[in-house]
Residue, then its C-alpha position, 0 to 999 in steps of 0.5 A: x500500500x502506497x502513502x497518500x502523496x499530500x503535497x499541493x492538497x488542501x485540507x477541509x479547512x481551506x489550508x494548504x498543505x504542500x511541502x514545507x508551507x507553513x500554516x500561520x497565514x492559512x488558518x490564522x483567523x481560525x483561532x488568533x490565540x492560537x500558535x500554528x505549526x506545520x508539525x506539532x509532535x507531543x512527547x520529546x523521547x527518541x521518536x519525538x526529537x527524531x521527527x522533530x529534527x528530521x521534520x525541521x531539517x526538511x523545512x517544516x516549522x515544528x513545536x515539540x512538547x515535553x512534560x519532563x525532560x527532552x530525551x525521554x525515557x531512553x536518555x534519562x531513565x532507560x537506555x542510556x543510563x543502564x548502558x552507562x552502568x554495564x560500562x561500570x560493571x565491565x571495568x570492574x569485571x577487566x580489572x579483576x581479570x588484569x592479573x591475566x594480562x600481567x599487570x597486578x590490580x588490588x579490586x576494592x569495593x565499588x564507589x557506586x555513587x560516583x557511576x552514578x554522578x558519572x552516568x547522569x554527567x553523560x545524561x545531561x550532557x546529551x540532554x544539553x545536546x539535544x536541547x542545543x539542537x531545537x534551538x540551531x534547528x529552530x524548533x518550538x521546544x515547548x515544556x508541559x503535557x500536551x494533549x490532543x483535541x477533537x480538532x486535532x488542535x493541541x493543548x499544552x499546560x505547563x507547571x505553572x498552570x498556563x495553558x497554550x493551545x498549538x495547531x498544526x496541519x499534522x500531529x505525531x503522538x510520541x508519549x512513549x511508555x512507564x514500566x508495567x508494575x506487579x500488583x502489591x509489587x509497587x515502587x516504594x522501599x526495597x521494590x523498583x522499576x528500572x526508573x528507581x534502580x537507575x537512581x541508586x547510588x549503592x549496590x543492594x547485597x541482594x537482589x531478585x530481578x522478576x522478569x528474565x526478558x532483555x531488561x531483566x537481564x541487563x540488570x542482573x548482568x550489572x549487579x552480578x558483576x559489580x557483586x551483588x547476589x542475584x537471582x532470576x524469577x522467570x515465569x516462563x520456561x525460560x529466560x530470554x523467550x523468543x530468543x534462538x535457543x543457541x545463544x539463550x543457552x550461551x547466556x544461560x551459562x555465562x550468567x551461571x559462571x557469574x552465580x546468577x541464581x536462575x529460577x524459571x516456571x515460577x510465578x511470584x505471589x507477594x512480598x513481605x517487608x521485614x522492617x529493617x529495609x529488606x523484604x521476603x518475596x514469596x514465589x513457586x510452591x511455596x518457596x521465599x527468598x530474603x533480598x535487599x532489592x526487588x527489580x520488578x522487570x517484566x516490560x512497559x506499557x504505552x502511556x497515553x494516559x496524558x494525551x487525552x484521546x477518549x475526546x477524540x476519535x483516535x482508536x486505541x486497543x484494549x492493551x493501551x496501544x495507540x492503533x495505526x497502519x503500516x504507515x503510523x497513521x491512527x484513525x484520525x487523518x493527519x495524526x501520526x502514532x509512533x514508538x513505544x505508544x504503537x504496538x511495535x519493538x519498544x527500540x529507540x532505533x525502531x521510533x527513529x525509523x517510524x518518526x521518518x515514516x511519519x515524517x515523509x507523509x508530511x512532506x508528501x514524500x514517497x514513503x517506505x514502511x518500517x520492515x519489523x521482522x527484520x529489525x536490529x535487536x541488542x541486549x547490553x548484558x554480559x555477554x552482549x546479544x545481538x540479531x536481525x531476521x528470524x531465529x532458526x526455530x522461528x524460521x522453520x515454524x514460519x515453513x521455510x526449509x533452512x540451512x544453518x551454519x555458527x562459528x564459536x567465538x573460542x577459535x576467534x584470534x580477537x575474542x582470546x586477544x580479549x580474553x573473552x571467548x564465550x558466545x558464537x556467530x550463527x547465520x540462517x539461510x533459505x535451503x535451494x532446490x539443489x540443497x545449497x544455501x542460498x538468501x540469508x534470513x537470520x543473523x544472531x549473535x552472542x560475545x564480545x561487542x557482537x551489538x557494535x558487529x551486527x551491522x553487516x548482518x543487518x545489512x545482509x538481511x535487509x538487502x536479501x543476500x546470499x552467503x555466495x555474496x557475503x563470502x566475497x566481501x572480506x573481513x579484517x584480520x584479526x577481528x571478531x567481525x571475522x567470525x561472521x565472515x566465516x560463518x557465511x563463506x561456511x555456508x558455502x561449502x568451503x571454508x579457511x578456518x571453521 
């Protein structure tokens, strides 16, 4: 389905809507107290600053509004800081391995409150960034929680109570998402969601992650990592579902070197506090577990709360999501939804991409929808994680015939360089008729900085190649990108070092 070309239209109210036409002229005499825009976007996180900048650097004059701080939930209480964190973690973890390089290191305890001053200076530094941004871009910054109208007008109140009321021709939602809570497991004392614990400026000796998904694991990679004692309650059969078994299972046995307590298939059921600042969480058949630190992990949900869409006819579905098509278009005309407020992978990337999606039917551009079966996928924790395109179970499920090949990381020159050889390359391709491999659906990976090396596959799966092609292009020597190369030139019948 092609995108509705808008350019040199006219909307039902008389204005024109062509390529970069600012509206103040056109419908000015609508509502004089009103500021007009060609692009009002509401919510300031990586999918509203990406639309706001990519719409501005176009030439559309643009109002972002932000009810907290522009960078949203990413910057300021997600991405960023949880990554600032693992960084903390991994020079602990080198330091205590020094001895292996020969260099003598006495590790003493971890000043977690200077990661913590250290995280939130790279936090405000690309706050400022950003903020420095809408002024060169010369974007509308405008602080306070916006809303939507019936007429596709926005209302924005700020702290103060003041209201201003902002029409553009074209509206992109952006609110993004809080994290899901656990009833009797709300934020207070001991129980956290991501938000708190990335406040912390301690280690807690013990800690129970409930939810064993990406962000779950994360914080349980850091904190294992920094000394903490922590276990997994999974309820599921096991942690990272969806993930390709070959690489869940690397993680799984990583995560049991660092003694992370794994408990899979339990459900948690309560928490009792003991009075002196840790608590009991009650899970299983009847098991308990005394900790220090409750890390309720188990996803987000769209906050749409704010945005005011029972006044209008924007759809939205029984789980909160702001509802749209393939071209981030909501019921309404010219309302755009994108990122974590739509049903799509709740990945900063994935906004930035929906964002230019949106942005393009603004500009009337041919547009390209977002693939997102094919998506790049990371998780942060030690090992680090990485794919695009179907796992080989999914793909068989999915009825492809396939050919597998996956190379470990353990005969990688680079990976015993760093002294980190646990993981493995795995590429999955469609079986030919004649039995050979042929275009590559999958790429996964586990080890060393596979998130900063999977662009290659990402490519190789988007662009619909071959491993005949892949094995043509070279790899530098030594690397842990050859494993890659490897891999796909295996696929092909020959191989050099696998």
């Amino acid at each position: 389905m092609q995108a509705p070309n808008l350019s040199g239209l006219h909307s039902s109210n008389g204005y024109r809507v062509g390529v970069g036409h600012s509206v103040v002229a056109d419908v000015i005499g609508e509502n004089p107290m009103a500021d007009q825009f060609d692009l009002v976007i509401v919510g300031g996180g990586p999918g509203g600053y990406a639309a706001a900048f990519y719409g501005a650097s176009a030439g559309l004059n643009v109002a972002l509004i932000e009810k907290d701080t522009i960078g949203g939930t990413c910057l300021n209480r997600g991405c960023i800081p949880a990554k600032a964190f693992l960084e903390t973690a991994a020079a602990r973890r080198h330091a205590e391995h020094a001895s292996d390089f020969g260099i003598a290191v006495t590790v003493g305890t971890t000043d977690f409150a200077v990661a913590q001053a250290r995280k939130q200076k790279i936090v405000d530094g690309l706050v400022k960034g950003l903020t420095g941004l809408t002024k060169s871009k010369k974007v509308t910054y405008m602080l306070g929680v916006g809303s939507l109208n019936s007429d596709n007008s926005v209302t924005v109140v700020g702290d103060d109570g003041a209201t201003t009321k902002v029409v553009g021709r074209s509206v992109i939602l952006a609110a993004g998402s809080v994290p899901r809570v656990i009833p009797g497991f709300e934020p207070g004392g001991p129980i956290m969601t991501s938000d708190e614990v990335l406040m912390l400026d301690r280690i807690p000796a013990r800690i129970a992650v409930i939810g064993g998904g990406a962000i779950g694991c994360e914080f349980a990679s850091t904190f294992a990592d920094l000394g903490a004692q922590v276990t997994i309650l999974e309820g599921l059969p096991k942690i990272l579902p969806g993930l390709d078994a070959d690489l869940a299972n690397v993680v799984v046995r990583s995560f049991q070197k660092k003694k992370i307590d794994i408990k899979t298939g339990v459900a948690v059921t309560g928490h009792t506090p003991t009075g002196s600042g840790s608590t009991v969480v009650q899970f299983g058949e009847g098991e308990s577990l005394e900790v220090d630190a409750v890390i309720v992990s188990i996803g987000r949900r769209p906050f749409a709360d704010q945005l005011g869409l029972a006044q209008t006819s924007v759809a939205v579905s029984d789980r909160g999501f702001v509802e749209v098509d393939e071209y981030c278009r909501t019921s309404v005309p010219q309302v755009f939804a994108i990122g974590d407020l739509i049903n799509t992978p709740q990945l900063a990337h994935v906004a930035y991409a929906e964002a230019i999606v949106a942005v393009k039917q603004v500009l009337g551009e041919t547009v390209i929808p977002v693939d997102y079966d094919r998506v790049p996928w990371a998780i942060y924790c030690s090992p680090e994680v990485a794919w695009a395109g179907p796992g080989e179970e999914a793909a068989r499920a999915a009825g492809y015939d396939v050919v597998v090949a996956k190379h470990q990381f353990r005969a990688n020159s680079r990976a015993q360089i760093l002294g980190e050889t646990d993981g493995l390359v795995k590429i999955i391709a469609k079986k030919n008729a004649d039995g050979t491999a042929g275009q590559v659906l999958g790429v996964h990976m586990v080890g060393p900085w596979v998130t900063e090396q999977l662009s290659g596959g990402y490519l190789a799966v988007n662009w619909e190649a071959n491993v005949e092609e892949i094995a043509h292009f070279l790899q530098p020597h030594p690397s842990l990108s050859e494993l890659f190369g490897e891999t796909a030139m295996s696929l092909t019948g020959r191989s050099i070092n696998a």
